[in-house]
Backbone of each chain as nested JSON, in Angstrom:
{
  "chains": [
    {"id": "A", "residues": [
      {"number": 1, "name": "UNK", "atoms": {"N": [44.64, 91.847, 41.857], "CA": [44.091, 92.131, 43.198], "C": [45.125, 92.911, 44.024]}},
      {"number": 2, "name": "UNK", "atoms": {"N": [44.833, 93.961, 44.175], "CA": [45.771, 94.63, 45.393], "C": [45.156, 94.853, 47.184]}},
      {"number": 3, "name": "UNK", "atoms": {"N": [46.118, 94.806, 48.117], "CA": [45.898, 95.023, 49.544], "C": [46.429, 95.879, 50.264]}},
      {"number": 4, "name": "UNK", "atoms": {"N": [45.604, 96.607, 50.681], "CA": [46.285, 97.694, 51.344], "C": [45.923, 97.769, 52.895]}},
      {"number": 5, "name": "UNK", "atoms": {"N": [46.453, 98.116, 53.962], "CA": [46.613, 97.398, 55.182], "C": [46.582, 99.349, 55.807]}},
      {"number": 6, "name": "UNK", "atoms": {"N": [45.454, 99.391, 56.979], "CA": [45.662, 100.782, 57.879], "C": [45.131, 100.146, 59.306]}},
      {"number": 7, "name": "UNK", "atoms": {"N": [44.927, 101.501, 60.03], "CA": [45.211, 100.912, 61.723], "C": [44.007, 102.105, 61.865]}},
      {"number": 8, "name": "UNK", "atoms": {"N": [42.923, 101.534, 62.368], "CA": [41.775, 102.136, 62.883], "C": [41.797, 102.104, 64.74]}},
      {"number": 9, "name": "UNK", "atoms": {"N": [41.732, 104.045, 64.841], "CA": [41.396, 103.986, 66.303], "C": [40.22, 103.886, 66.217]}},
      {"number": 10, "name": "UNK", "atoms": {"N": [39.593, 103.523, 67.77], "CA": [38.319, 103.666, 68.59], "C": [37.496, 102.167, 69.023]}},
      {"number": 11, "name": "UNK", "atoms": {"N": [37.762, 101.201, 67.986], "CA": [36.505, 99.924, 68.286], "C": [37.07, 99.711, 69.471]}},
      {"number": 12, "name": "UNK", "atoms": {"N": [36.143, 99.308, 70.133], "CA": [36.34, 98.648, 71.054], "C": [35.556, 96.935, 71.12]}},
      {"number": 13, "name": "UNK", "atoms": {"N": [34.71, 96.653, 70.42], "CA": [33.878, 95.649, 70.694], "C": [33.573, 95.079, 69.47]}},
      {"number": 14, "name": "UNK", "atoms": {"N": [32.997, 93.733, 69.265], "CA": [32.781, 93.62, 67.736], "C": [31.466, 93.866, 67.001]}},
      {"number": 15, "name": "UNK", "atoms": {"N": [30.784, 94.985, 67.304], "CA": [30.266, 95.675, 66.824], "C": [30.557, 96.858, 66.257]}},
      {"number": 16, "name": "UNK", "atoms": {"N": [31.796, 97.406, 66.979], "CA": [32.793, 98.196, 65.85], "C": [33.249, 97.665, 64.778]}},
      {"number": 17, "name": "UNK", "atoms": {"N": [34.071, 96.239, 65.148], "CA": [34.563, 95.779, 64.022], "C": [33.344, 95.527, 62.874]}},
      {"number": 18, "name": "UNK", "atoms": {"N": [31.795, 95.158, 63.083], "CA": [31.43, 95.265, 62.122], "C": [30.742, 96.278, 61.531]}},
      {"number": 19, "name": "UNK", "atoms": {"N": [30.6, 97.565, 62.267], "CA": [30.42, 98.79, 62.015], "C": [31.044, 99.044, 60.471]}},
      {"number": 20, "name": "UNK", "atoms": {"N": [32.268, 99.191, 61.035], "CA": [33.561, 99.385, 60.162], "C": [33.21, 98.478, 59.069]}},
      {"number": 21, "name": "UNK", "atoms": {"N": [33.145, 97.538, 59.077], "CA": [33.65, 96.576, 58.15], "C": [32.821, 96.449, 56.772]}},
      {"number": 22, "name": "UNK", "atoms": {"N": [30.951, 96.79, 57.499], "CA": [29.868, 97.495, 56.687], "C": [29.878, 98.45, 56.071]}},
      {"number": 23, "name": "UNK", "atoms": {"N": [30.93, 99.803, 56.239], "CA": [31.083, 101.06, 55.855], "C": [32.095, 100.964, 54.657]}},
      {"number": 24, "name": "UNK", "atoms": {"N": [33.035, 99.673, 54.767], "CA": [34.331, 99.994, 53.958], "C": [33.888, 98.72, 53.037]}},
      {"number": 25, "name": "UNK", "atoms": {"N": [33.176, 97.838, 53.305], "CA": [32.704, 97.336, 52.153], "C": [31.82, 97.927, 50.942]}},
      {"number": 26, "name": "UNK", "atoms": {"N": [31.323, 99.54, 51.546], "CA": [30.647, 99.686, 50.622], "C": [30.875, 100.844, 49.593]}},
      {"number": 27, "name": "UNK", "atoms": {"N": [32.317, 100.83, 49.84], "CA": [32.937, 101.652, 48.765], "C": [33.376, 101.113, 47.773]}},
      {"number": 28, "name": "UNK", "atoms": {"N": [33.286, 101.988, 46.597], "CA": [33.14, 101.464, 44.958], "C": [35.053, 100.689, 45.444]}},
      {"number": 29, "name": "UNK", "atoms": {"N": [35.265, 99.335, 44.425], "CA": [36.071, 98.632, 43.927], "C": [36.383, 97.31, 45.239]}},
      {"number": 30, "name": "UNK", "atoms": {"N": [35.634, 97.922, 46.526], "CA": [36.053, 96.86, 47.649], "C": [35.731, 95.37, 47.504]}},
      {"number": 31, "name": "UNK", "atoms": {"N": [36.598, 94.742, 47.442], "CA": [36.406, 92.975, 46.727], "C": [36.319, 92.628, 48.562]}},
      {"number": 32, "name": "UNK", "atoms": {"N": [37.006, 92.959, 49.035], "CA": [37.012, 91.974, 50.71], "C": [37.658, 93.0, 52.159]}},
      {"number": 33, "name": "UNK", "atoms": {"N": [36.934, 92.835, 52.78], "CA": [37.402, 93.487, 54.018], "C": [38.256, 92.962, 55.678]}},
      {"number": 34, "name": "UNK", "atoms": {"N": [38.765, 92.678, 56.044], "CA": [39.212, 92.066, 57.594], "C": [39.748, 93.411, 58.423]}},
      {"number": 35, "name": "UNK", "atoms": {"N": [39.272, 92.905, 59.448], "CA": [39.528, 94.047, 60.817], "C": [39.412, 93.511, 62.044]}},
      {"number": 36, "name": "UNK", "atoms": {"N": [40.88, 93.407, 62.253], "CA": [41.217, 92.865, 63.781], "C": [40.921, 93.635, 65.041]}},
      {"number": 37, "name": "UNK", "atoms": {"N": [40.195, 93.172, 66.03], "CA": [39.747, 94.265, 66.783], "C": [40.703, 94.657, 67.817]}},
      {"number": 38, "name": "UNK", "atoms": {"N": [41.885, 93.626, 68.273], "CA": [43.179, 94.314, 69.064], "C": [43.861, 94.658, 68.547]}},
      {"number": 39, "name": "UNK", "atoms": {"N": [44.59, 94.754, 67.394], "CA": [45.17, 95.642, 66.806], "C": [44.969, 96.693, 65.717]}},
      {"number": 40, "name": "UNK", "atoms": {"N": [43.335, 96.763, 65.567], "CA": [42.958, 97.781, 65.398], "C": [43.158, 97.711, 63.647]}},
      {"number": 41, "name": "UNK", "atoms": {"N": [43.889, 96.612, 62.97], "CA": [44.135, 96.637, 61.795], "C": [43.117, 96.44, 60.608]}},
      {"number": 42, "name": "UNK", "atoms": {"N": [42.637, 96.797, 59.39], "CA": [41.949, 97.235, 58.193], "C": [42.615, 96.712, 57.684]}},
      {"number": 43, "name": "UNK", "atoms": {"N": [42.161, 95.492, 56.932], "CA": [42.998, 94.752, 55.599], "C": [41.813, 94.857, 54.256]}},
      {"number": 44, "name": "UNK", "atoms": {"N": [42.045, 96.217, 53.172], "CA": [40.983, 95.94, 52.432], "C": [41.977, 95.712, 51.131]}},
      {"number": 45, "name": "UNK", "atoms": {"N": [40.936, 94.408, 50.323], "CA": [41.64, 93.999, 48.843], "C": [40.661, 94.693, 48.237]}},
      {"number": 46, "name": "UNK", "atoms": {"N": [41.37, 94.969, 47.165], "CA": [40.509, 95.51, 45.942], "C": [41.086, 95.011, 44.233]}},
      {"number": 47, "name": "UNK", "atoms": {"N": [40.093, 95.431, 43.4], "CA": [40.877, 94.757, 42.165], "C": [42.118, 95.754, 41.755]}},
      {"number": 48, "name": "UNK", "atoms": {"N": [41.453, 97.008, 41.88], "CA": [42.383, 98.281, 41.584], "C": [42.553, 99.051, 42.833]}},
      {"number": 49, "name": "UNK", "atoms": {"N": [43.709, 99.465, 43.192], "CA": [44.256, 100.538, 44.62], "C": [43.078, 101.657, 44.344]}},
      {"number": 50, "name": "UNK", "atoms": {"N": [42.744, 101.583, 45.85], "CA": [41.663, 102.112, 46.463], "C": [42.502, 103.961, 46.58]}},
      {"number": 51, "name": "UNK", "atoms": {"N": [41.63, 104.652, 46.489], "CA": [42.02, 105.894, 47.284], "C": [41.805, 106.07, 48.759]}},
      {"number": 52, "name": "UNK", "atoms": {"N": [43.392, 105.897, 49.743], "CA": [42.853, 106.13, 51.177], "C": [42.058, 107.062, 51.454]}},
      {"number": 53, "name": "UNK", "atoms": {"N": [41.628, 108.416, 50.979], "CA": [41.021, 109.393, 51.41], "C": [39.355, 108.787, 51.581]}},
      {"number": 54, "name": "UNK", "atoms": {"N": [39.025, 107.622, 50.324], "CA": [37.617, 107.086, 50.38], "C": [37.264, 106.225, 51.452]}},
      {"number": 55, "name": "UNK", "atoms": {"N": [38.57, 105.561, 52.02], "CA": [38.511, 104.66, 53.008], "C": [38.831, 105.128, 54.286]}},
      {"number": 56, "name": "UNK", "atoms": {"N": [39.129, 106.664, 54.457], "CA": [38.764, 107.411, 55.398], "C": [38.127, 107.635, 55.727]}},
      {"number": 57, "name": "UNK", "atoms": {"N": [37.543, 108.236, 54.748], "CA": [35.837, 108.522, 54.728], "C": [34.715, 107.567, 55.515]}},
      {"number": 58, "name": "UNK", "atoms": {"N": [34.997, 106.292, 54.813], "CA": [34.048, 105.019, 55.131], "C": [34.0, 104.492, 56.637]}},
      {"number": 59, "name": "UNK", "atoms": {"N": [35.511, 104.893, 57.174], "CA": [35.974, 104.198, 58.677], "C": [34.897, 105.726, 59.484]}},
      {"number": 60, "name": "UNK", "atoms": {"N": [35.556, 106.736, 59.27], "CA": [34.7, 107.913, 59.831], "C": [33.478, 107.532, 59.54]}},
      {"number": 61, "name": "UNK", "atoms": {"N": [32.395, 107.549, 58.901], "CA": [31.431, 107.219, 58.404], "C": [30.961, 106.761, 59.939]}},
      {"number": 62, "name": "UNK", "atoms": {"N": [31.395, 105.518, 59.938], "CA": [31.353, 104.189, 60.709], "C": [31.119, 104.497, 61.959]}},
      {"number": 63, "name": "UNK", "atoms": {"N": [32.2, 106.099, 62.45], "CA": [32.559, 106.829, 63.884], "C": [33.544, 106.392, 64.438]}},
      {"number": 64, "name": "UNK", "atoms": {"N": [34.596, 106.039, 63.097], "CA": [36.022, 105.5, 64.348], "C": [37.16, 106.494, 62.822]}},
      {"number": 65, "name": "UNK", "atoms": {"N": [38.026, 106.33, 63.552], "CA": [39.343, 107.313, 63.107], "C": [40.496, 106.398, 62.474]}},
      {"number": 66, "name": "UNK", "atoms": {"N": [41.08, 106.7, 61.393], "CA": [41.899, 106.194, 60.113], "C": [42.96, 107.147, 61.173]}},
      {"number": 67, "name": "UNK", "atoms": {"N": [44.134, 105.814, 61.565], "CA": [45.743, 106.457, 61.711], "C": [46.282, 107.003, 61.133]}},
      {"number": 68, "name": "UNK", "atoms": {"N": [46.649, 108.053, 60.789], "CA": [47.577, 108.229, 59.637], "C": [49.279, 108.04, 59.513]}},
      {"number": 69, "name": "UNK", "atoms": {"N": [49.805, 107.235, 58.564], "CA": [50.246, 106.584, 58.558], "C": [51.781, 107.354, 58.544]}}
    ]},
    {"id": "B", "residues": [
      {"number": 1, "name": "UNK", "atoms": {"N": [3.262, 101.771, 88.341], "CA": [4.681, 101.784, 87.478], "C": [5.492, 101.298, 88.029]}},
      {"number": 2, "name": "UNK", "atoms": {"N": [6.454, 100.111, 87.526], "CA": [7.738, 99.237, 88.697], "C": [8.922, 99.923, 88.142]}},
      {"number": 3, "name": "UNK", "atoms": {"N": [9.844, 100.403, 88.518], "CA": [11.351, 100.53, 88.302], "C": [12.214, 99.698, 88.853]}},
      {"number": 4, "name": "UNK", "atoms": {"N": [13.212, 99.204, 88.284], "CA": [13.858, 98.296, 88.932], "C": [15.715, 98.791, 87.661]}},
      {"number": 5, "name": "UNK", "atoms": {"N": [16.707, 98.475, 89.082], "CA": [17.891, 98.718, 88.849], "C": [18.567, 97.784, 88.887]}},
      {"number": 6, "name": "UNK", "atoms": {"N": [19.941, 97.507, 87.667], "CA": [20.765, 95.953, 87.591], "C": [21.998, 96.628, 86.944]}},
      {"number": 7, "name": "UNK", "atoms": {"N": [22.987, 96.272, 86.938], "CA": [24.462, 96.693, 86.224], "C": [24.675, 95.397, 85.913]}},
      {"number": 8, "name": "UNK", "atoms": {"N": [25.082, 96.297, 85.024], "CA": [25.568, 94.895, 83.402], "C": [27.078, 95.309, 83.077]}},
      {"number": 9, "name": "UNK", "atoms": {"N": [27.606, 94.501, 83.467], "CA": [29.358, 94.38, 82.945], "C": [29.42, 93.652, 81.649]}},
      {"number": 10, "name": "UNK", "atoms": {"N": [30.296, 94.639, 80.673], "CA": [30.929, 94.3, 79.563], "C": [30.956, 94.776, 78.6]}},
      {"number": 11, "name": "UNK", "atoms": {"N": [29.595, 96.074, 78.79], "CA": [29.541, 96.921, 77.568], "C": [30.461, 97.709, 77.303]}},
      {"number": 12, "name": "UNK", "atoms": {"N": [30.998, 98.376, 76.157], "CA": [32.223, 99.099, 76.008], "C": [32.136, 100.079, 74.867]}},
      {"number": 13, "name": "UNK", "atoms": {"N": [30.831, 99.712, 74.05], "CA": [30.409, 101.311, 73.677], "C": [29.329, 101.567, 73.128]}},
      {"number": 14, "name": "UNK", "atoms": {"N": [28.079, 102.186, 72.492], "CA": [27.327, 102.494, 72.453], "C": [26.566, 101.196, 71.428]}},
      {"number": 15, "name": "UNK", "atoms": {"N": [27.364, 100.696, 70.624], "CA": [26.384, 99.757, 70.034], "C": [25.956, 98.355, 71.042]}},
      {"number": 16, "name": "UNK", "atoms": {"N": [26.9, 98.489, 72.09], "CA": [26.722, 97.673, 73.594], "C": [25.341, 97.812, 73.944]}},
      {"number": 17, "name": "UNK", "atoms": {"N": [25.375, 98.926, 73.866], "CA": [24.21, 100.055, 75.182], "C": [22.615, 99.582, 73.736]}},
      {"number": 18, "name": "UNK", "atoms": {"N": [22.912, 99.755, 72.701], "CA": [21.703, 99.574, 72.247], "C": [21.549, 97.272, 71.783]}},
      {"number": 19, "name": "UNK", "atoms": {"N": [22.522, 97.027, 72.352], "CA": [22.595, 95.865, 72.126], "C": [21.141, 95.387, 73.341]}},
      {"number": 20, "name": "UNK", "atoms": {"N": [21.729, 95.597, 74.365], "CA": [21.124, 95.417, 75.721], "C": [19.404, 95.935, 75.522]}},
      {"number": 21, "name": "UNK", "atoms": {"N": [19.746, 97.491, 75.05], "CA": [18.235, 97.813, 75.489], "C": [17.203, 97.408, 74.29]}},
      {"number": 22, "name": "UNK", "atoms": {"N": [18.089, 96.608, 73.532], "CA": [16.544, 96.196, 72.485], "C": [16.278, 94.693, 73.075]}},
      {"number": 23, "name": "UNK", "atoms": {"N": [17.4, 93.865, 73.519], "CA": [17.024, 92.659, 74.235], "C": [16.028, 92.412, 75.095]}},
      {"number": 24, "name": "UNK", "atoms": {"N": [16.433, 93.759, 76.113], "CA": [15.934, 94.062, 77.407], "C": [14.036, 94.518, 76.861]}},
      {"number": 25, "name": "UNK", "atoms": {"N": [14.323, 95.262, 75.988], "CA": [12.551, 96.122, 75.565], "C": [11.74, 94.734, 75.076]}},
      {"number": 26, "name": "UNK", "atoms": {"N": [12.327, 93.998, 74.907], "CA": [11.411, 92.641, 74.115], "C": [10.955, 91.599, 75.292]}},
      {"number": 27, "name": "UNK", "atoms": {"N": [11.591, 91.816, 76.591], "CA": [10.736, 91.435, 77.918], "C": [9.482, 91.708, 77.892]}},
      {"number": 28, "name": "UNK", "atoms": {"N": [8.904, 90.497, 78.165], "CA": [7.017, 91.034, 78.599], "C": [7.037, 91.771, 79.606]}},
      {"number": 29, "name": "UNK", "atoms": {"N": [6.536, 93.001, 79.304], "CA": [5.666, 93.631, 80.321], "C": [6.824, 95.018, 80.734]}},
      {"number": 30, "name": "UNK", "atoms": {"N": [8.024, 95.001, 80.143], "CA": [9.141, 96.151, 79.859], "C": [8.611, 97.108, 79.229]}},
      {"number": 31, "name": "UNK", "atoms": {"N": [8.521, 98.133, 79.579], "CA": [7.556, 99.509, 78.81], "C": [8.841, 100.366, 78.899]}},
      {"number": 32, "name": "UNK", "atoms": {"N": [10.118, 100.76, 79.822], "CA": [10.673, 101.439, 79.168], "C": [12.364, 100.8, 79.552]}},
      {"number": 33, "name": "UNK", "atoms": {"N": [13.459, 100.968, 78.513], "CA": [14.738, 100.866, 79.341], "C": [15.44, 101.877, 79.281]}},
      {"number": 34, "name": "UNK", "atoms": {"N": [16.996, 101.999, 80.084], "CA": [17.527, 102.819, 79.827], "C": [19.063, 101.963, 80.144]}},
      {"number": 35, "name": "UNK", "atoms": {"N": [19.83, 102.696, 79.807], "CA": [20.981, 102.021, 79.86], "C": [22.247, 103.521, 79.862]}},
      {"number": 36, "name": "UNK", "atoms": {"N": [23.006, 103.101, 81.212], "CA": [24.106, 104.101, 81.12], "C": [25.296, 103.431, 80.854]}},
      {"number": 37, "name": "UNK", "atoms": {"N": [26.093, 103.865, 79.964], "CA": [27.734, 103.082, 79.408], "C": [28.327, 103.074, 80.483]}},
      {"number": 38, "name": "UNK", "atoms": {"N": [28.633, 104.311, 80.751], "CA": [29.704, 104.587, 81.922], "C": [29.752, 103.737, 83.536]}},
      {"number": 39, "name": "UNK", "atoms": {"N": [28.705, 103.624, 83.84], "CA": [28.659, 103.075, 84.649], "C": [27.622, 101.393, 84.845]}},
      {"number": 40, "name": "UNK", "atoms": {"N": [26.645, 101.388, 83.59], "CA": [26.429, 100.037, 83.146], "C": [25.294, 99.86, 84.217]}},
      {"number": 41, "name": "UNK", "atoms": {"N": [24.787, 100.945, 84.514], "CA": [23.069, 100.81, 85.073], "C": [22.307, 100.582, 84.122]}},
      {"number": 42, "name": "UNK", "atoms": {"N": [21.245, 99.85, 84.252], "CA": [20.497, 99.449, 83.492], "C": [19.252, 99.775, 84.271]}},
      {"number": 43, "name": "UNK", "atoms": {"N": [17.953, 100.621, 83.711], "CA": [16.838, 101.05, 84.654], "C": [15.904, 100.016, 84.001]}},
      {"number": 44, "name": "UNK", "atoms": {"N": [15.196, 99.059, 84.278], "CA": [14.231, 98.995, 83.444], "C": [12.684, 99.195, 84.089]}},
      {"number": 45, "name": "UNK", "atoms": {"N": [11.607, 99.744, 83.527], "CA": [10.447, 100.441, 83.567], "C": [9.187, 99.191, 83.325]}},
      {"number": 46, "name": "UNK", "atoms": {"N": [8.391, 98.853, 84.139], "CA": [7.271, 98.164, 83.818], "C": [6.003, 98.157, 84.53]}},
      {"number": 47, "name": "UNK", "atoms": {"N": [4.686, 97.93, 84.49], "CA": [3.574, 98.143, 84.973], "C": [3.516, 96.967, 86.336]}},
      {"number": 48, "name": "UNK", "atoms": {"N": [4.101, 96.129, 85.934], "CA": [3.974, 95.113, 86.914], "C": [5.538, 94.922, 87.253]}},
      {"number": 49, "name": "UNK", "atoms": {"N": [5.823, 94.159, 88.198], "CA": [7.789, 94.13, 88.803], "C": [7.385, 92.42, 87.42]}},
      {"number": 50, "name": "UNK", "atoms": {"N": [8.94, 92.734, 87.129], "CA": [9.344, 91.718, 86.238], "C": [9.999, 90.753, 86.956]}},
      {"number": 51, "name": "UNK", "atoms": {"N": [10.333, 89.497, 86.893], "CA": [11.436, 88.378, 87.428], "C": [12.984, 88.75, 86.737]}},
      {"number": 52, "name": "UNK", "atoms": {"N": [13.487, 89.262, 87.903], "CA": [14.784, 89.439, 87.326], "C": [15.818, 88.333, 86.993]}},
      {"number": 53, "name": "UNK", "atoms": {"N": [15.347, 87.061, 86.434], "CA": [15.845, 86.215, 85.884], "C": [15.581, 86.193, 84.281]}},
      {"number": 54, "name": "UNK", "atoms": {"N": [14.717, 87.265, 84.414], "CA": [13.979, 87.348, 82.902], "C": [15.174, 88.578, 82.338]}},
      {"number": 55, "name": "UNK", "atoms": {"N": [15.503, 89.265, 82.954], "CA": [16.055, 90.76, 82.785], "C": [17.577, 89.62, 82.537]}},
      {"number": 56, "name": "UNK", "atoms": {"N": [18.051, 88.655, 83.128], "CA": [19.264, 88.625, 83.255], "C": [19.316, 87.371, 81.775]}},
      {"number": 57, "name": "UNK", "atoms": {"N": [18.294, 86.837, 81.498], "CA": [18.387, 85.952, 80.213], "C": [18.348, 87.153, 79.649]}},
      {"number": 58, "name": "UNK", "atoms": {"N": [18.033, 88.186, 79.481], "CA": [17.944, 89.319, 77.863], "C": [19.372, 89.934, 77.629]}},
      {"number": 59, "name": "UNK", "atoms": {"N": [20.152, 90.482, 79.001], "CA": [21.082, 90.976, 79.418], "C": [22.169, 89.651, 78.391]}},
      {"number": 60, "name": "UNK", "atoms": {"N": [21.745, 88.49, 78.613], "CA": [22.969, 87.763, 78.228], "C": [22.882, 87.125, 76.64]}},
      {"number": 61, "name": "UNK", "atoms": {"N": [21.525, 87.193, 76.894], "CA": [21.063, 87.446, 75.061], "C": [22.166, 87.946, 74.215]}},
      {"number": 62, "name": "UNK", "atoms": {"N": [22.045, 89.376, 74.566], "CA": [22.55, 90.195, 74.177], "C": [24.191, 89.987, 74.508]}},
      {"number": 63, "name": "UNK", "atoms": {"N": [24.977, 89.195, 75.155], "CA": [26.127, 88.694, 75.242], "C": [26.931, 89.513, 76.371]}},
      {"number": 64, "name": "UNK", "atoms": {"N": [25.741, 89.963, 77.483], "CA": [26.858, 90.892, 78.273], "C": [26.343, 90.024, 79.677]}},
      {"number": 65, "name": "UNK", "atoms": {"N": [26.74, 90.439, 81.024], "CA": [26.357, 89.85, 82.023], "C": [25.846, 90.946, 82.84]}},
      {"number": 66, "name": "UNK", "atoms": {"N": [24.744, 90.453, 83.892], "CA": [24.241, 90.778, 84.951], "C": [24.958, 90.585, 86.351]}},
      {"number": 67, "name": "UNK", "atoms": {"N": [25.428, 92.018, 86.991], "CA": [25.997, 91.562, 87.894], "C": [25.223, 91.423, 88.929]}},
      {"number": 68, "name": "UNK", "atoms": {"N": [25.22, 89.981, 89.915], "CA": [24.439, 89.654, 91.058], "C": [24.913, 91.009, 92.62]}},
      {"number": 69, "name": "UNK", "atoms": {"N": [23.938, 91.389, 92.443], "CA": [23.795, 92.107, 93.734], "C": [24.311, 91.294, 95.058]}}
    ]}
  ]
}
């Protein structure tokens, strides 16, 4: 199982957080998702390391913006 | 046709704004709403004037508040 940890601008409410959280669950290998809505943090596990560019994708998707790191 | 005006504190972004106006549209006798973010007017539209105790249970339904005039 690996975890990889990013910082999403824009939610404001927790309907962002589950915006988000719907979008990045539904990319191929995502085992589990968490997203703190004051610090803006993305905790996704997977069995195998995810490609950030897909989990860019998924947060945009959503209408909120991947920090880059 | 009744129009009637209420501001709702707490929304903070658009899934807010459609939080409210599907609460708000499921009032008897609500034929149309509208809802501005920015400033958190809420118009709502009906054939007959509604009890705005009815407007302020949907408002909180939906987890935001009605501010008392």
């Amino acid at each position: 199982m690996t975890s990889a940890t990013y910082t999403v601008k824009g939610m404001t409410c927790g309907h962002c957080v589950s915006s988000v959280k719907e979008e990045v669950s539904e990319v191929a290998g995502v085992s589990s998702v968490e997203v703190d809505l004051a610090s803006g943090l993305l905790t996704v596990e997977s069995v195998s390391p995810i490609d950030a560019a897909d989990i860019r994708s998924a947060v945009e998707e959503a209408g909120y913006e991947l920090v880059t790191k």
